[in-house]
C-alpha positions in Angstrom: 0.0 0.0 0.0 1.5 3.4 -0.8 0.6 6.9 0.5 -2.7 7.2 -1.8 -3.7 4.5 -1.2 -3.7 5.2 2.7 -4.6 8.0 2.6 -7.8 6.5 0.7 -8.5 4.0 2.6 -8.3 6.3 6.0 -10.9 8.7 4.3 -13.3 5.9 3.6 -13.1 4.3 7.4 -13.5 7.6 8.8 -16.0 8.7 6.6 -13.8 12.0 6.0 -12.9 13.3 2.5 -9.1 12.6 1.1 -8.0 16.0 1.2 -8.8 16.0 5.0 -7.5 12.6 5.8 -4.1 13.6 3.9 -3.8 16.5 6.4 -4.5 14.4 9.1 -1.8 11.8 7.9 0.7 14.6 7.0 -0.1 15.6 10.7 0.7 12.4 12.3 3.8 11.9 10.5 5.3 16.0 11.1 4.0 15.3 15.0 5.8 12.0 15.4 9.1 13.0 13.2 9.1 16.2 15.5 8.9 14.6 19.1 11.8 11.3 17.8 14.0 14.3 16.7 13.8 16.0 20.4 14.7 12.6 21.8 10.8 11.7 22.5 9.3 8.1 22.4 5.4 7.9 21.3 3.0 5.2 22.7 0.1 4.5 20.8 -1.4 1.7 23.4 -2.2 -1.2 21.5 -0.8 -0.3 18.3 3.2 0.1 19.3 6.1 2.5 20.1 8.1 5.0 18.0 11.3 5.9 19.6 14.9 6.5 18.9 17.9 4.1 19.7 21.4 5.5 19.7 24.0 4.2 17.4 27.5 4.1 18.9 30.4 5.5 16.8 32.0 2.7 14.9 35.0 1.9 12.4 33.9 0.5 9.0 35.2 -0.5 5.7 35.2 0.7 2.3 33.8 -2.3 0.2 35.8 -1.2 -2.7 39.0 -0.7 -1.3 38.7 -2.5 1.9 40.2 0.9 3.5 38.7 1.9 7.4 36.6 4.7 8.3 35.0 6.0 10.7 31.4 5.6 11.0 30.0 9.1 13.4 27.5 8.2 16.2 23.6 8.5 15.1 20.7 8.1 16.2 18.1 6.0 14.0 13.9 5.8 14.0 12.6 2.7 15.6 9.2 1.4 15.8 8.4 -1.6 18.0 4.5 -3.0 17.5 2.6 -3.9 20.5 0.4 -6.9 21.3 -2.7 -6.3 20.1 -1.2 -5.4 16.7 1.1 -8.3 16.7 -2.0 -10.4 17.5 -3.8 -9.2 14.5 -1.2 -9.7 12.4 -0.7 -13.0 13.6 -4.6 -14.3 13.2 
């Protein structure tokens, strides 16, 4: 499913026209990128978690030449579904 097709489906189960579920989608996306890049964690109980986990600095190697490098710290987006979604995705 891509992004129309969301936000299609979302306009039809809410009974709301496409225009106004893409603004609500475009919403939830701006509001969750904005809290994970403060260092925030979101809970949608029953759904799952977005948070951020902290990659460590590291050395790495270029597969060309096989020469190190230094990989910087980062932090990465992380979802982790909860059991009710597992469960219906497990049905």
């Amino acid at each position: 499913m891509n992004k129309t097709e969301l936000v299609a489906a979302m306009a039809e189960q809410a009974g709301l026209s496409k225009k106004d579920a893409e603004k609500a989608l475009k919403a939830f996306t701006d509001t969750v990128a904005k809290e994970l890049k403060k260092g925030g964690k979101i809970q949608l109980v029953g759904f799952g978690t977005f948070e951020t986990s902290k990659r460590a600095a590291r050395e790495g190697r270029n597969p060309q030449t096989g020469a190190t490098m230094k990989i910087a710290a980062s932090k990465a987006p992380k979802f982790k579904a909860g059991k009710a979604l597992k469960d219906i995705v497990n049905k």
